[in-house]
C-alpha positions in Angstrom: 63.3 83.9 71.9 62.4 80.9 73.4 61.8 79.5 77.1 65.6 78.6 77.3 67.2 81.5 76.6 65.1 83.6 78.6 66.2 81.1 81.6 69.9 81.9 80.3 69.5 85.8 80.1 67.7 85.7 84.1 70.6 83.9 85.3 73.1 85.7 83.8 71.8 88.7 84.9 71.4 87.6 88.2 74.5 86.2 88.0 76.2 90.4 87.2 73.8 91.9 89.7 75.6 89.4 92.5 79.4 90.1 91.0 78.7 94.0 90.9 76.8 94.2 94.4 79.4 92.0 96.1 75.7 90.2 97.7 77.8 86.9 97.9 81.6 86.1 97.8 82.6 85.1 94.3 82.6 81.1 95.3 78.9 81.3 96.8 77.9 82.6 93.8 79.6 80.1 91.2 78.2 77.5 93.4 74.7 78.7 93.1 75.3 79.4 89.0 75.6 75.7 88.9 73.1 74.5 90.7 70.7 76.7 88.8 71.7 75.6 85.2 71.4 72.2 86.3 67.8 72.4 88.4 66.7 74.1 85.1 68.4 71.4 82.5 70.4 74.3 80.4 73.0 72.2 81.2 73.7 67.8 81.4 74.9 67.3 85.0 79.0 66.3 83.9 78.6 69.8 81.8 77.6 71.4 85.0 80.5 70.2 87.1 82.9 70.4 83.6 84.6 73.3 84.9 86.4 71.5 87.4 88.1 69.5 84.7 88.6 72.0 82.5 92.0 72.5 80.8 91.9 76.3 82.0 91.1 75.6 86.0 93.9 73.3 86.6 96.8 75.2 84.3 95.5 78.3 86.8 95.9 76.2 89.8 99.4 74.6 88.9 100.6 78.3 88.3 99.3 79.7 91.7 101.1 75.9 93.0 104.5 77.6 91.1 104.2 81.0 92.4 103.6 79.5 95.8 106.8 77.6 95.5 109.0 80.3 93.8 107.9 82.4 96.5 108.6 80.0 99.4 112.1 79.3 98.6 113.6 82.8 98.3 113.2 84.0 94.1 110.7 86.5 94.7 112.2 87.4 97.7 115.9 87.7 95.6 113.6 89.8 92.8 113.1 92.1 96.1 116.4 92.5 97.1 117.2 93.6 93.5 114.6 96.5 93.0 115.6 97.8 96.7 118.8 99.2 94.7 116.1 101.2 92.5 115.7 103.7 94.8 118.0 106.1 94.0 116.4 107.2 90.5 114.2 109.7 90.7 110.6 109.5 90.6 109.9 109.6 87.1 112.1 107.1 86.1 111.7 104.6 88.8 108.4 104.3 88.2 108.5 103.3 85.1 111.6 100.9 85.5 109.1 99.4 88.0 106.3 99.1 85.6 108.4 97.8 83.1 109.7 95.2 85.3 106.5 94.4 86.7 104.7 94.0 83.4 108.1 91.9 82.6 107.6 89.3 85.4 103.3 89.6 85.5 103.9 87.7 81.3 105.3 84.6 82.9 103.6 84.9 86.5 100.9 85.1 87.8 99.1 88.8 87.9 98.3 88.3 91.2 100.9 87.1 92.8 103.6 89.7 91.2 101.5 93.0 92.3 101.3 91.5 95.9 105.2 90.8 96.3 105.8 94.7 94.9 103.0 95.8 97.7 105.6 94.4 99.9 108.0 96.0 98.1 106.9 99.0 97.5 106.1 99.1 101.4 109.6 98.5 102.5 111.1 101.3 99.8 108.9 104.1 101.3 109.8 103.1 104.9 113.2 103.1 104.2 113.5 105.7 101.3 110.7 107.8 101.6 109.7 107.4 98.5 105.4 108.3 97.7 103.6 104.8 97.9 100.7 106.5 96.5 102.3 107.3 93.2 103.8 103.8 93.1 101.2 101.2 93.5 98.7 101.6 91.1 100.7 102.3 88.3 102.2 98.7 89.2 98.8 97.4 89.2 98.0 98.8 85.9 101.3 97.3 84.5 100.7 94.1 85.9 97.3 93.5 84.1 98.9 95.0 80.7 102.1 92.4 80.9 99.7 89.8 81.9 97.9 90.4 78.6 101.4 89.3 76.7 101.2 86.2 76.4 99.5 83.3 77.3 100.4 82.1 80.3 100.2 85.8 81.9 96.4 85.5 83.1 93.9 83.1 84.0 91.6 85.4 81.5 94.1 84.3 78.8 93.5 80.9 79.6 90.2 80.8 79.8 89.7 82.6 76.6 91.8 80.3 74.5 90.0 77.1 76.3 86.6 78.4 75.3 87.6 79.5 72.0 89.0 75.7 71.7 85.7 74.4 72.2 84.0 76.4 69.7 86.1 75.3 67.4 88.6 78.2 67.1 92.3 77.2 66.5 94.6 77.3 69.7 96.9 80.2 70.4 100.4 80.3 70.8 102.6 81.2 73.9 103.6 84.9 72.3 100.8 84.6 69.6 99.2 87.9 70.7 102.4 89.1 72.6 103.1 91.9 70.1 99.8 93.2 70.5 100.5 93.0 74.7 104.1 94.5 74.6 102.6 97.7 72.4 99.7 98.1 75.2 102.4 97.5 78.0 104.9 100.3 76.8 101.7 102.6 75.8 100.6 101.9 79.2 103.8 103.0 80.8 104.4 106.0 79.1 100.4 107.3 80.1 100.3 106.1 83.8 104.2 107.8 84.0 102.7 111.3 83.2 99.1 110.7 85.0 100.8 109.8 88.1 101.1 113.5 88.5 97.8 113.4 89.9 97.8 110.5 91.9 98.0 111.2 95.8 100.7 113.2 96.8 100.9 111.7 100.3 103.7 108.6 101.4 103.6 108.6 104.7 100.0 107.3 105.9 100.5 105.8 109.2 98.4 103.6 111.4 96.0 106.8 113.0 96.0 108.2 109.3 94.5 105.0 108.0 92.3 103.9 110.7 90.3 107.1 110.1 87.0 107.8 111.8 84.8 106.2 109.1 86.4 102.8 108.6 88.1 102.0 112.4 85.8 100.0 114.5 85.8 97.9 117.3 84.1 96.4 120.2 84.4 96.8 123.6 82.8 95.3 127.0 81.8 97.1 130.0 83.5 95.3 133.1 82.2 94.4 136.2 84.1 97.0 138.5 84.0 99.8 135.8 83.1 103.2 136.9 80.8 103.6 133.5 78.2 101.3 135.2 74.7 103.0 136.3 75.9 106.4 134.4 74.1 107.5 131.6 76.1 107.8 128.1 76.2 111.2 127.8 77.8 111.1 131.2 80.8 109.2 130.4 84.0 110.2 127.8 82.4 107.8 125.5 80.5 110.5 125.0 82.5 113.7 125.7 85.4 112.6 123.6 84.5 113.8 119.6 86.7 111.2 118.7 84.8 108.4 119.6 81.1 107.4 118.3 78.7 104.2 120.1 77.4 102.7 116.8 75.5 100.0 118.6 75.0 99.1 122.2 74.2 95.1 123.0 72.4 93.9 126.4 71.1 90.4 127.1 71.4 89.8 123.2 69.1 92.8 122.8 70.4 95.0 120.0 69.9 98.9 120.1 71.6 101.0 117.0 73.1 104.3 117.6 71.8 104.6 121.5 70.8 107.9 122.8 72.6 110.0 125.3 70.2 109.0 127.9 70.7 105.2 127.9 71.9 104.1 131.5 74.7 101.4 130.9 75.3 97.9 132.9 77.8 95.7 133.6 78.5 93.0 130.4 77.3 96.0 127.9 78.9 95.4 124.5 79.6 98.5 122.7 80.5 98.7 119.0 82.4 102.1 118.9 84.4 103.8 116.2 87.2 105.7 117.1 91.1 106.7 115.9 93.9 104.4 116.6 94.9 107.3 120.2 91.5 106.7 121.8 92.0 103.0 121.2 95.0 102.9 123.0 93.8 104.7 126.1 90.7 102.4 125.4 92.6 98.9 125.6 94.8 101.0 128.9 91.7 101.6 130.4 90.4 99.5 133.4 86.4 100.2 132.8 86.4 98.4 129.5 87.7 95.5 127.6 88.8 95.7 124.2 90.5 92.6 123.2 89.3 90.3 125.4 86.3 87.5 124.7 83.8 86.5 126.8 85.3 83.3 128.0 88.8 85.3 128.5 87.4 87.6 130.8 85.7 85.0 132.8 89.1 82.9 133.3 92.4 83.9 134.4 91.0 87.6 134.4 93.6 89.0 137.2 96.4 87.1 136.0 95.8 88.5 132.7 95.2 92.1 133.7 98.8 92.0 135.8 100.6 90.9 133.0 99.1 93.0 130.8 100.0 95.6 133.4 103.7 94.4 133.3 104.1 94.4 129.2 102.0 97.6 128.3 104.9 99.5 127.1 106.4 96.4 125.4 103.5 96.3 123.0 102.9 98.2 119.9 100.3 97.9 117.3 101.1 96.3 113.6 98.5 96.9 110.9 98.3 93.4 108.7 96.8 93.7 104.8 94.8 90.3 104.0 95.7 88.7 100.6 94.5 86.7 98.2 94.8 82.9 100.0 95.9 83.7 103.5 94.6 81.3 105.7 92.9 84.3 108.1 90.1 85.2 105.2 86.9 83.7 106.2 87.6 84.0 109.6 86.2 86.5 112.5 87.8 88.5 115.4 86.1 86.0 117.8 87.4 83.1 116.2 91.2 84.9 115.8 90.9 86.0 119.6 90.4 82.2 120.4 93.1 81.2 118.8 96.0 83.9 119.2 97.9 83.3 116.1 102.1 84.5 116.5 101.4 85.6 119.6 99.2 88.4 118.5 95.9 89.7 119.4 93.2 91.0 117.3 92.2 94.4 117.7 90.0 95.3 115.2 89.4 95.7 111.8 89.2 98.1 108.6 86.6 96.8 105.5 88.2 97.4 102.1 85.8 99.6 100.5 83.1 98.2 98.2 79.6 99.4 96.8 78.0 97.4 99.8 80.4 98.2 102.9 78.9 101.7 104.3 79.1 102.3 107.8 75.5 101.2 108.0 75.7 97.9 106.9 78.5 97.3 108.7 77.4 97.7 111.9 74.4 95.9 111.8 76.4 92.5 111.8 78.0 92.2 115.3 81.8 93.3 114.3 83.1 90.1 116.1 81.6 88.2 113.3 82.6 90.3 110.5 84.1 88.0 108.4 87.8 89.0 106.7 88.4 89.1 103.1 91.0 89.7 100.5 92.0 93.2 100.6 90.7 93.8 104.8 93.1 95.0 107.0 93.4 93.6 110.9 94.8 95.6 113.2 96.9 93.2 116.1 98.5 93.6 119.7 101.7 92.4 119.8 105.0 92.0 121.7 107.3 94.8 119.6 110.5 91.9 120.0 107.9 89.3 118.1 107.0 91.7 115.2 108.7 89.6 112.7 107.2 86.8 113.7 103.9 88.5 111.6 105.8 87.6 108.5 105.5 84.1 108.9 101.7 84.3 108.2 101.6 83.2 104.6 99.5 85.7 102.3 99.6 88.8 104.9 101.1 92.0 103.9 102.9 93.5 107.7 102.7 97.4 106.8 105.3 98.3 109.3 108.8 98.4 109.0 110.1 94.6 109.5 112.6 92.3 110.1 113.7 90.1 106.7 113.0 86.6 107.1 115.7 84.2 106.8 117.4 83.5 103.4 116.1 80.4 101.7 117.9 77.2 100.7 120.0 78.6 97.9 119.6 75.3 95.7 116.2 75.3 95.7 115.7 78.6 94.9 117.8 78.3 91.8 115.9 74.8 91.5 112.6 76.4 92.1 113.8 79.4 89.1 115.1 76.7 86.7 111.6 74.6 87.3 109.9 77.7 86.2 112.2 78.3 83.2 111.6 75.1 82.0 108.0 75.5 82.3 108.0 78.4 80.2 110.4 77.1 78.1 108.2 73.7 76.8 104.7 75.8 76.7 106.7 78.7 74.7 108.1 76.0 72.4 105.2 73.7 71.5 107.0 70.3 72.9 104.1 70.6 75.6 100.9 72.4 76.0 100.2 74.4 79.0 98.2 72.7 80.8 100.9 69.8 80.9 103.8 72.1 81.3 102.5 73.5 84.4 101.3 70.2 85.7 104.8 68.9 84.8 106.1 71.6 86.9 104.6 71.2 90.3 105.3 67.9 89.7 109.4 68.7 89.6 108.7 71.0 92.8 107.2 67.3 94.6 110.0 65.5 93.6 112.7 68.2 94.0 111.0 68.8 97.8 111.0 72.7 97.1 107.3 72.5 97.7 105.0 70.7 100.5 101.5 70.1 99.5 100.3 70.2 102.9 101.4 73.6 103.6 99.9 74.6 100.0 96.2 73.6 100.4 95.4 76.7 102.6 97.0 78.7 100.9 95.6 78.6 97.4 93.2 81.4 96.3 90.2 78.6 96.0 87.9 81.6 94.9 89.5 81.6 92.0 89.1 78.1 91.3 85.8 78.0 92.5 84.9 81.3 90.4 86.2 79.7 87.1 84.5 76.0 87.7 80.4 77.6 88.0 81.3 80.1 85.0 82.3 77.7 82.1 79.3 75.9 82.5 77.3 79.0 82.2 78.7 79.7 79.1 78.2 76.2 77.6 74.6 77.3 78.5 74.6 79.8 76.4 75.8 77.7 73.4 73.4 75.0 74.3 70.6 76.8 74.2 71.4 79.2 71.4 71.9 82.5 73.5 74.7 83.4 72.1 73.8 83.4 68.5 70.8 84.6 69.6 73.2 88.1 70.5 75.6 88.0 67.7 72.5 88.0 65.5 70.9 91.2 66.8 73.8 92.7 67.0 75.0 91.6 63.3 71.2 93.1 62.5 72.0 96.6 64.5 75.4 96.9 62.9 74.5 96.1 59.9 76.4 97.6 56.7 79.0 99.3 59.3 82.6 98.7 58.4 83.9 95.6 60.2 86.6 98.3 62.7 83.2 99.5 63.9 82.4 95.6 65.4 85.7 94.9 66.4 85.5 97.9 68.4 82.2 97.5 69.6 82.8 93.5 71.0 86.3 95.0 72.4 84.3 98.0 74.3 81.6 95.8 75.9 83.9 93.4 77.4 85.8 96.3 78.9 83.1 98.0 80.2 81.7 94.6 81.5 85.2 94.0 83.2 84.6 97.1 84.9 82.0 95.6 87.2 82.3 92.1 86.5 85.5 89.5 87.1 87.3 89.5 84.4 87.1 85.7 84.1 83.3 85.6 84.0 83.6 88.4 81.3 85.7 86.5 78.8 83.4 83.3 79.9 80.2 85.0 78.8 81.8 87.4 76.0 83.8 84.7 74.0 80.9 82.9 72.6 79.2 86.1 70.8 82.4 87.2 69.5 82.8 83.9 67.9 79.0 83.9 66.7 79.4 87.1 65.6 82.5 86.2 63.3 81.2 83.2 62.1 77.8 85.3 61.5 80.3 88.1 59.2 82.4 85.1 57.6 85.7 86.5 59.2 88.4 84.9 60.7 87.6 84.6 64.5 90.9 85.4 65.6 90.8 89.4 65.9 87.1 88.7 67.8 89.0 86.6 70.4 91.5 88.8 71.1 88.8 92.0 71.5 87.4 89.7 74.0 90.5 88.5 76.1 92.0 92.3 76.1 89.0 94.2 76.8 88.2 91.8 79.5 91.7 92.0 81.1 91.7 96.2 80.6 89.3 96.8 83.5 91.4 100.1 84.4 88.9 102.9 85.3 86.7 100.5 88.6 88.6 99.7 91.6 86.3 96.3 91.5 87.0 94.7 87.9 90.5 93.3 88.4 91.5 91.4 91.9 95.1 93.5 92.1 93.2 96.5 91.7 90.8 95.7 94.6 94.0 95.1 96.4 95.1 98.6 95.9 91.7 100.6 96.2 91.9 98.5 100.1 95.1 99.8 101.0 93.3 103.4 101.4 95.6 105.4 99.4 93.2 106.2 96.1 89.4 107.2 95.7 87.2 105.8 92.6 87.8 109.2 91.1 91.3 108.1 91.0 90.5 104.4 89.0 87.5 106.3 86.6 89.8 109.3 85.9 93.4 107.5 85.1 92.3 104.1 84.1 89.5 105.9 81.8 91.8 107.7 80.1 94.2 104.6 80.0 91.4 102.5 79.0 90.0 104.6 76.0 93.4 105.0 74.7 93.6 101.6 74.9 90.1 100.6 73.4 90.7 103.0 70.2 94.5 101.8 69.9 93.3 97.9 69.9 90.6 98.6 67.4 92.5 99.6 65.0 95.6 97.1 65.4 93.0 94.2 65.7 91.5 95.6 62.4 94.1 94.9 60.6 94.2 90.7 61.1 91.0 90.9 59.0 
């Protein structure tokens, strides 16, 4: 093994421990994968910064461009108005007409970007309809990634599979060149999750309190200058007497103290961090001893005009609970900088984490919550006037979970524009006339000169993570072909599996990408996975083919972690499910899955 590969190796696994442990956001990290390959000369510097060209990054960015536009001018929202008629089958067939349909759509759109428009519709039918959100939305998850798998346009994964495999020197895959593979894994899919669902959560009717339970609700407040808590010990006050409130952290003259003790006296200007259930908020924020919402700078100007009106509009406010998705302009940004700039005429409350290996209670609350940053997945509770609720659904890439008003129909011709632009997309990649990568581009570019899409309003918008994610992983893999890691693998493994039947490999290569889905993107999987496969079919003299394809669906069948797959991270945030839920189900799903695939990929040999 020489110096090289051992480099490639560290940083890899570097590279997994940062993916699994969340240590970084996904575009720190491909940043810093970069920079390392090309401080340490694995790679030339263009093949470090090659993944921004590559064929792969931009066909995924002109398809989140499309699903922006088809979004903006009413087809998704016409999709919606469709499935509301749904409701009247019963359960066990609605769920898997919704799967179905999902899976349908997730083939020619973006995974992503279906499973968030059924959140919202899945939402809206149990608000309505009553129907058990809990038993709906991660089977639609699950069917999402499985019709994404169909055909090659479904995922980035796809893409980035076939762009790597390209390189190597594999031949290029079809539109539906795998899609009868994807279509038996989609209706096998369907038929499991529809008789699993059984034991998914029973509940549909989580409401604000319910979610913001006492483990993941918290929020700062600030002792005013006339309250009654000041010069009165903690244990003194109701912020101590009340069970349903806890002081995680106490801040005084930028002094920090961590849990304080009962005995602390407390001043004016005190900053507590507290955790507490949505009722105790609300007397909270109607409280005159404390602020809740208010920053610094607002309680220093305009305080009594504020406190009067707030006095006048009490009972004309209500809370809204907001989910953060993938591109909304809000991720990245804290309370303190939301509270500055009151956005609909909302104010930020607080906050609830999406759960992850990292966010325990104790982290959290060492980082002042006003700079807790949000992410995909986060939900933000607001103040609001109740008559300016809708106005919520203007923020692009939020999720309201509360019963809403519709926003206005689109421009009729460019929806059916926007639908026929899509079409034809599919239509010239499906056919051959033009590859992807200028289909797509093609696309957006009908969109510009159709104006049923504005640039301007797309740039925040985009899920740049993604982007960012795919340019500092390709070069990490052209590091491992550079430097001879790859064959490096496929050799020891050809030496380990020697004289077992070629299923056996097949299998094997299809089960590690899975299980390294599981805590890894599955982008960076298929990056790092596709180049053993190929070494190892090159190394067995067999056609490469049936090695790809182990690679691009174990990567995309990251079922049984809540972390592998971004829709399922969606999902796990919402609060309905548990891991057991994801290691349970999507095992089972998964290993049905893994032995089914073995078997079918077998036979291209």
């Amino acid at each position: 093994m020489t110096t090289e590969i051992i480099l490639v190796f560290f940083i890899l696994f570097v590279t997994i421990l940062l993916f699994a442990f969340e240590v970084f956001s996904v575009d720190k990290i491909a940043m810093l994968i970069i920079a390392s390959l090309a401080l340490t000369g694995l790679v030339k510097p263009e093949e470090a910064i090659s993944g921004f060209s590559n064929t792969a990054t931009i066909t995924v960015l002109s398809l989140m461009i499309i699903a922006l536009a088809l979004e903006d001018n009413g087809v998704i929202a016409s999709l919606a108005r469709f499935l509301k008629n749904l409701h009247i089958l019963p359960l066990f067939l609605l769920l898997p007409v919704l799967m179905f349909i999902t899976g349908g759509i997730s083939a020619f759109i973006n995974t992503t970007a279906v499973v968030i428009v059924f959140i919202k519709i899945i939402s809206e039918l149990s608000k309505r309809f009553n129907l058990p959100q809990a038993k709906m939305l991660l089977p639609i998850s699950f069917a999402g990634i499985l019709g994404g798998s169909c055909t090659l346009l479904g995922t980035s994964t796809n893409l980035i599979v076939n762009s790597i495999a390209l390189d190597l020197g594999a031949e290029r895959f079809s539109f539906f060149e795998f899609s009868f593979f994807g279509a038996i894994f989609l209706v096998v899919g369907i038929v499991v999750i529809t008789i699993a669902s059984r034991w998914l959560p029973k509940d549909s009717k989580e409401n604000l309190r319910d979610a913001y339970d006492l483990e993941n609700y918290i929020t700062t407040v600030v002792i005013n200058n006339d309250s009654n808590l000041i010069d009165k010990k903690i244990e003194d006050t109701y912020l101590f007497t009340n069970p349903e409130i806890s002081i995680l952290k106490l801040t005084r003259n930028k002094q920090i103290t961590n849990a304080p003790g009962r005995y602390i006296t407390l001043k004016a200007k005190d900053k507590l961090v507290l955790m507490c259930d949505l009722e105790s908020l609300t007397r909270l924020n109607e409280a005159e001893d404390l602020s809740v919402h208010k920053t610094k700078e607002n309680t220093k100007n305009k305080e009594n005009e504020e406190e009067d009106e707030n006095s006048k509009k009490q009972e004309d406010l209500g809370f809204v609970e907001l989910l953060i998705l993938p591109g909304s302009v809000l991720i990245g940004k804290t309370l303190k900088q939301l509270r500055k700039q009151t956005f609909q005429n909302a104010l930020p409350i607080a906050i609830k984490k999406r759960r992850n290996i990292r966010n325990t209670k104790e982290r959290l609350v060492r980082k002042n919550i006003e700079q807790i940053t949000l992410k995909p997945g986060d939900r933000l509770l607001v103040e609001t006037p109740k008559n300016e609720i809708h106005h919520l659904d203007d923020i692009e890439n939020v999720a309201v979970l509360i019963e809403h008003d519709v926003k206005p129909t689109a421009n009729s011709t460019k929806r059916a524009i926007s639908f026929g632009i899509l079409l034809l997309v599919v239509g010239l990649a499906a056919s051959g006339v033009l590859n992807i990568l200028i289909s797509t581009i093609t696309g957006v570019g009908l969109l510009l000169l159709t104006r049923c899409l504005d640039l301007n309003d797309v740039y925040h918008r985009i899920n740049w993570q993604v982007i960012f994610l795919l340019a500092g992983m390709i070069p990490l893999g052209i590091a491992m072909n550079n430097t001879g890691a790859d064959k490096w693998i496929s050799d020891h493994l050809l030496s380990i599996l020697s004289g077992q039947s070629h299923i056996v490999v097949i299998g094997l290569i299809f089960l590690i990408a899975m299980l390294m889905s599981g805590f890894v993107s599955n982008n960076a999987t298929a990056i790092i996975m596709t180049p053993i496969a190929i070494a190892v079919a090159i190394g067995l003299d067999l056609s490469m083919k049936p090695f790809i394809l182990s690679v691009l669906f174990g990567a995309n069948f990251s079922f049984f972690t809540p972390m592998g797959y971004q829709t399922n991270t969606l999902i796990y945030g919402m609060g309905f499910y548990k891991f057991k839920h994801f290691f349970i189900i999507g095992g089972i799903l998964s290993i049905i899955l893994w032995v089914l695939g073995t078997f079918m990929l077998s036979t291209l040999l």
